[in-house]
C-alpha positions as CSV (number, residue, x, y, z in Angstrom):
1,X,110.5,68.1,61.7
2,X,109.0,70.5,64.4
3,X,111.1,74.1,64.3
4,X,112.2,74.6,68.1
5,X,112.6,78.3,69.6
6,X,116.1,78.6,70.6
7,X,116.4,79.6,74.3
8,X,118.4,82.4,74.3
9,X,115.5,84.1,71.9
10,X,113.2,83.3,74.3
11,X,115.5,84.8,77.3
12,X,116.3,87.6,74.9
13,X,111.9,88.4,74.0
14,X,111.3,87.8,78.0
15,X,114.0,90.9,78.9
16,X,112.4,92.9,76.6
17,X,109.4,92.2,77.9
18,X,110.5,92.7,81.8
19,X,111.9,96.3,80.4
20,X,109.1,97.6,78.6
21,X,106.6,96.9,81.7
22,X,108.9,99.2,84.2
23,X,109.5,101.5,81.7
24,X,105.8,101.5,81.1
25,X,105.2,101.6,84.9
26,X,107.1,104.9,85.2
27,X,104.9,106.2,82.4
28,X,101.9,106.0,84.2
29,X,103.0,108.2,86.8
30,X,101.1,111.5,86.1
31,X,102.7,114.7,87.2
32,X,100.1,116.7,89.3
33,X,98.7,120.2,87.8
34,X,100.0,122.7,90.4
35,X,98.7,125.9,90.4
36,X,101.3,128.9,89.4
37,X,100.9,131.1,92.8
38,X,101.7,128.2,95.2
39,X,105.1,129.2,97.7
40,X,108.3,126.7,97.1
41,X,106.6,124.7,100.6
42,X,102.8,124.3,99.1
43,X,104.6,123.0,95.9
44,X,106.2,120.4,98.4
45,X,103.5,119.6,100.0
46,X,101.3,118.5,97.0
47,X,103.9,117.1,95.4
48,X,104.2,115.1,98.6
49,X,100.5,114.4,98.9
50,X,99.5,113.8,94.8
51,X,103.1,111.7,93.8
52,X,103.8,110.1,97.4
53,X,101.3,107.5,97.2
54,X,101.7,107.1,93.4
55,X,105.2,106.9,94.0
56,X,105.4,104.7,96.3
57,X,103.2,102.3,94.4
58,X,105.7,102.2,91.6
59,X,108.9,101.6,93.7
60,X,106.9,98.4,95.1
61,X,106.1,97.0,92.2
62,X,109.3,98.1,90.4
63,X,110.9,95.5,92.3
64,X,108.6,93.2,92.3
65,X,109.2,93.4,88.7
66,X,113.0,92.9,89.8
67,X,112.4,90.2,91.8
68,X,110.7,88.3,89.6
69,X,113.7,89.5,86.3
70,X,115.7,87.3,88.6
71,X,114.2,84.8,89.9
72,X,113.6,84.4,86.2
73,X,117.4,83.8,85.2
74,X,118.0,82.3,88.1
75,X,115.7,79.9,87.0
76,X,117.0,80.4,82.7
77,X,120.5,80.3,83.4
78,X,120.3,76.3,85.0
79,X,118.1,75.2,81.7
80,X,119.4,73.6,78.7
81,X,118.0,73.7,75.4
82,X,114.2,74.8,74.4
83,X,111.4,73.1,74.9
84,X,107.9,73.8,73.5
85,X,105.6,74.1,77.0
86,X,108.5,75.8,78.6
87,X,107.9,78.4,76.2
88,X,104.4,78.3,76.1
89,X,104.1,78.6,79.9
90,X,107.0,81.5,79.5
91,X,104.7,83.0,77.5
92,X,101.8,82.7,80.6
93,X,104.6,84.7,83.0
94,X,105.4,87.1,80.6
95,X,101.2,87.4,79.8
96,X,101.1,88.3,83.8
97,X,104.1,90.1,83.7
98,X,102.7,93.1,80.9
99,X,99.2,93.5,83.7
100,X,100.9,94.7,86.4
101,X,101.4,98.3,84.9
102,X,97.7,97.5,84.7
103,X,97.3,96.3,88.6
104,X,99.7,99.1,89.8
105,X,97.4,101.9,87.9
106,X,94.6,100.7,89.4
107,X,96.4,100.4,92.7
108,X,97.1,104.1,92.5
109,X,93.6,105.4,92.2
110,X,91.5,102.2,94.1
111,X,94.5,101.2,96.5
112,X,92.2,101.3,99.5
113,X,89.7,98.5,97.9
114,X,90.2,95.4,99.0
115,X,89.2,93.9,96.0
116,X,91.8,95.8,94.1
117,X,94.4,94.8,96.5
118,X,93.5,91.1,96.0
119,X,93.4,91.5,92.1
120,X,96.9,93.0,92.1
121,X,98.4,90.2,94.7
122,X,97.0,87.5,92.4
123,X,98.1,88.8,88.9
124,X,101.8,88.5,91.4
125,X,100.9,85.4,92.7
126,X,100.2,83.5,89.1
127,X,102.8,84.8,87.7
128,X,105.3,83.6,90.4
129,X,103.6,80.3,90.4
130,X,104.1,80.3,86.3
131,X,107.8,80.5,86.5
132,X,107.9,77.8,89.2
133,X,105.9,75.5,87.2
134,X,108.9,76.1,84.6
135,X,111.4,74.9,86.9
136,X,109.5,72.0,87.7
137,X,108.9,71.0,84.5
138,X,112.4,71.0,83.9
139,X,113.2,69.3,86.5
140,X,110.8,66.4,85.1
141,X,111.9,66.2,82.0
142,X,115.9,66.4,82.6
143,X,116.3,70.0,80.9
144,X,118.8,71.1,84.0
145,X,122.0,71.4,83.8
146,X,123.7,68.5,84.9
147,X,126.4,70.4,87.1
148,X,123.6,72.0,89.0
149,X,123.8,70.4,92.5
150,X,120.2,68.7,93.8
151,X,120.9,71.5,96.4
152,X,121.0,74.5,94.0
153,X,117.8,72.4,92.1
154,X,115.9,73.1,95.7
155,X,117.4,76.5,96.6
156,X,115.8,77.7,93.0
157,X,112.5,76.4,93.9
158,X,111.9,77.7,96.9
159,X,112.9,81.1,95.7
160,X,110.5,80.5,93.1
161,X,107.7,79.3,95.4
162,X,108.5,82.4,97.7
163,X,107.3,85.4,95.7
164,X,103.9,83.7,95.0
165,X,103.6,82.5,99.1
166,X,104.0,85.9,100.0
167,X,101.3,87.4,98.2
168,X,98.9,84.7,98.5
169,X,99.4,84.8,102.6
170,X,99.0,88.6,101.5
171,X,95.8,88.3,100.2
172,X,94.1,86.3,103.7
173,X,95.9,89.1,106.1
174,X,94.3,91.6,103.6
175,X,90.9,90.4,104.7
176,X,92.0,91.0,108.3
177,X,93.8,94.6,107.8
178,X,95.0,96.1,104.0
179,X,97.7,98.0,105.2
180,X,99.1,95.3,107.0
181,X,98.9,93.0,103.8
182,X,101.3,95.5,102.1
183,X,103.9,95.6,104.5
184,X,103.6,92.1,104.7
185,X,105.5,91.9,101.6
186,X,108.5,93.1,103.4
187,X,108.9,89.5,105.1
188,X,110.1,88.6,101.1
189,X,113.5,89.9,101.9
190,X,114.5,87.9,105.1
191,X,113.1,84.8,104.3
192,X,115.2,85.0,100.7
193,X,118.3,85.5,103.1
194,X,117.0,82.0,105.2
195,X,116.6,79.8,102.0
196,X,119.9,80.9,100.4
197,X,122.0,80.3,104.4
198,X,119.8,76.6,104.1
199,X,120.8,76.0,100.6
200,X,124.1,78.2,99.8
């Protein structure tokens, strides 16, 4: 008789998991060695210039982080009972979950590279499309909740097929102009509004 992971040890590992990367985000951020005859507006203004773009950086992917955190429950709360590729390919998310501490570091000193831009969008981008593969394959195999309408079933997916879009679509304006492909990530928050006013 196979052992089965219960799921609320799996929910339980993955918010562990979700913490430490943020918490290990925030680590990263290095404070700037100012030198001790700067005025109170010089300290400012490297401040500004050294932790502005770091900053920035981390308050991006810090809810990118949150999106996916609930997407993920959204996603957690509607299953029922464990199931052992469910938590392999939970494993997979949570795998591209820990590397974007990674892809934000890099993003901090290579942000204006292309290539890193694209490298941090994917590691996004799989791990969105990990998570929707989830809910698909509970879908398939009946692990839903049977109360869950077939219009919350659809509302779930295309939240979780939204996050992964977005950065994908990122990636091609990216080739066209990088600092357009950022803010192109702002489009994340109307479009959630549209899908949950089509399925409410």
């Amino acid at each position: 008789m196979r052992t089965k992971i219960k799921l609320e040890h799996v929910v339980s590992f993955s918010d562990a998991i979700f913490a430490f990367s943020i918490t290990f985000m925030a680590v990263l951020i290095e404070i700037p060695d100012l030198p001790a005859n700067l005025s109170q507006t010089e300290v400012i203004q490297s401040l500004v210039e050294d932790l502005g773009p770091r900053f920035a950086i981390y308050v991006i992917s810090f809810f990118v982080i949150g999106l996916y955190w609930i997407s993920y429950h959204q996603i957690f709360n509607h299953i029922e009972g464990s199931h052992g590729v469910i938590v392999w390919l939970n494993l997979v998310f949570l795998f591209f979950i820990t590397i974007i501490p990674f892809a934000v570091d890099l993003q901090v000193d290579y942000g204006f590279y292309q290539v890193i831009f694209i490298l941090y969008a994917l590691v996004l981008t799989f791990g969105g499309s990990t998570l929707t593969l989830i809910w698909l394959h509970a879908r398939k195999n009946r692990l839903i909740d049977n109360t869950v309408s077939h219009s919350e079933i659809q509302n779930v997916l295309l939240e979780s097929i939204l996050l992964p879009s977005v950065f994908v679509i990122s990636i091609l304006i990216s080739i066209v102009d990088l600092q357009i492909a950022y803010y192109f990530w702002m489009v994340i928050v109307p479009a959630k509004i549209i899908i949950r006013k089509r399925y409410p």
